[in-house]
C-alpha positions as CSV (number, residue, x, y, z in Angstrom):
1,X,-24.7,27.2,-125.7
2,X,-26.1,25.1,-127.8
3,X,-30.2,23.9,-128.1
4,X,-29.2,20.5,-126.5
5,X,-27.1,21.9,-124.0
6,X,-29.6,24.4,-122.9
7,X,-31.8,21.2,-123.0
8,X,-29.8,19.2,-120.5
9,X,-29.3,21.8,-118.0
10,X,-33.1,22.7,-118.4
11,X,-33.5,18.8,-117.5
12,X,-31.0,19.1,-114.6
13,X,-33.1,21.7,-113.1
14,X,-36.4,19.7,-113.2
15,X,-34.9,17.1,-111.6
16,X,-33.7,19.2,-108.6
17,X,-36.9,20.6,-108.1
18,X,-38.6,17.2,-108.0
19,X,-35.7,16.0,-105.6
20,X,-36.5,18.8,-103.3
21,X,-40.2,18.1,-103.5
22,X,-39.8,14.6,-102.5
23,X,-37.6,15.5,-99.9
24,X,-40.3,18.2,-98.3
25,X,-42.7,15.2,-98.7
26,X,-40.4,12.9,-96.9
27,X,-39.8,15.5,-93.9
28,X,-43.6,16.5,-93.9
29,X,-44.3,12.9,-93.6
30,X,-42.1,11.7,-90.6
31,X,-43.3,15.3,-89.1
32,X,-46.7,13.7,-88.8
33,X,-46.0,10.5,-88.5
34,X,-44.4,11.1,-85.1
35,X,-46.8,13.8,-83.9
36,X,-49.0,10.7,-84.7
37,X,-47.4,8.8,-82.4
38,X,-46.8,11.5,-79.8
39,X,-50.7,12.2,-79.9
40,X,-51.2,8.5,-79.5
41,X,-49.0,8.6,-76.7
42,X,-50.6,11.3,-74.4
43,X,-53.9,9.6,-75.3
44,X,-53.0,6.8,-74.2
45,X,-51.5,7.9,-71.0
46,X,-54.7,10.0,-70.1
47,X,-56.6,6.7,-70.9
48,X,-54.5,4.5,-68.6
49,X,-55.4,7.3,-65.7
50,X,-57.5,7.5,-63.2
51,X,-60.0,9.3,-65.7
52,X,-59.1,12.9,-64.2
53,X,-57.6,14.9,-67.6
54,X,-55.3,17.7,-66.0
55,X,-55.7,20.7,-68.1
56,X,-51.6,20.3,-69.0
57,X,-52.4,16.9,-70.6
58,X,-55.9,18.4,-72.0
59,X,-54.1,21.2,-73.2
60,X,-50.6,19.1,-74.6
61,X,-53.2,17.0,-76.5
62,X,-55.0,19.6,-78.3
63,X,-51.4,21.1,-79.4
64,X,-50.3,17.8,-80.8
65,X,-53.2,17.3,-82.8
66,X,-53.5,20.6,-84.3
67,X,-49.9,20.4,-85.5
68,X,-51.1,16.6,-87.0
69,X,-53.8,18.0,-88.2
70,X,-51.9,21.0,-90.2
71,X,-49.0,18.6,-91.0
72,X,-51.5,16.3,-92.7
73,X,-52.6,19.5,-94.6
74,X,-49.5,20.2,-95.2
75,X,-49.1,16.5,-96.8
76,X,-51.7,16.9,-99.3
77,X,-50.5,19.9,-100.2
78,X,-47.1,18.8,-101.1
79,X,-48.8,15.6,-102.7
80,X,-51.0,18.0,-105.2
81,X,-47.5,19.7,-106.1
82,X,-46.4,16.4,-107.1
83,X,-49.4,16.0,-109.0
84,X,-51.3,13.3,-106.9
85,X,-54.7,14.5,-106.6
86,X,-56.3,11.1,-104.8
87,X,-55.7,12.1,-101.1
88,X,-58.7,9.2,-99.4
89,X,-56.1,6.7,-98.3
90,X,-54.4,8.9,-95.9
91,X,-57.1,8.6,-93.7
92,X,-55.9,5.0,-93.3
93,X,-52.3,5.7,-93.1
94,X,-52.3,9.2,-91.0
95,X,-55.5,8.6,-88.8
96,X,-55.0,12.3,-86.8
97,X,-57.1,11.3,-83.7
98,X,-60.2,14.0,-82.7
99,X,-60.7,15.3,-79.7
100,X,-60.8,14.1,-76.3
101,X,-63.7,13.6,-74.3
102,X,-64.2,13.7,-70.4
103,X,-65.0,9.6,-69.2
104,X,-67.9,11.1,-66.6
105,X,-69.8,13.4,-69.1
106,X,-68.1,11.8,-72.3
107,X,-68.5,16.0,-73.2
108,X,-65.7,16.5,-75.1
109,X,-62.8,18.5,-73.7
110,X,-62.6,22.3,-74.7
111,X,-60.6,22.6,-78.2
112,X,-57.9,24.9,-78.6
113,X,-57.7,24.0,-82.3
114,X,-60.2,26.8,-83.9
115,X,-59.9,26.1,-88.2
């Protein structure tokens, strides 16, 4: 093998690895961009109640948004492998929404996401 054939396949092989990155970043991003929308869902739903959380909903919610929350880790992450190093904007783009809070004490709701 020669030097530009070794070149070539060395080539080849950086491009795979930055297909494969940009396809973890694609998966990681629809991941938390529909546990987004699942979180927003339940919220919503408790919202629409009667005010009364049940502790399955409470508990549902807090599981949803630790996985957005490590899924949007996860994003930056992959993001920094790719060399992006401004994360700021995702805040716009994957708002993970906090905790709940009771309507009658507006206390918020125990958390079962401990980081």
């Amino acid at each position: 093998m020669n030097l530009r054939e070794s070149s070539e396949r060395h080539e080849a092989v950086l491009r795979q690895l930055n297909e494969e990155r940009v396809a973890a970043l694609t998966r990681i991003g629809r991941t938390l961009e529909s546990t987004i929308e699942q979180l927003q869902a339940i919220r919503i739903r408790i919202e629409r109640g009667s005010g009364n959380v049940s502790s399955a909903d409470a508990m549902e919610y807090e599981r949803l948004r630790a996985r957005a929350t490590q899924y949007r880790w996860y994003l930056e992450v992959q993001r920094e492998a790719l060399g992006m190093r401004h994360h700021g904007f995702l805040d716009h783009f994957y708002a993970v929404a906090g905790p709940l809070t009771t309507p009658s004490t507006n206390h918020q709701l125990p958390s079962t996401n401990r980081r």
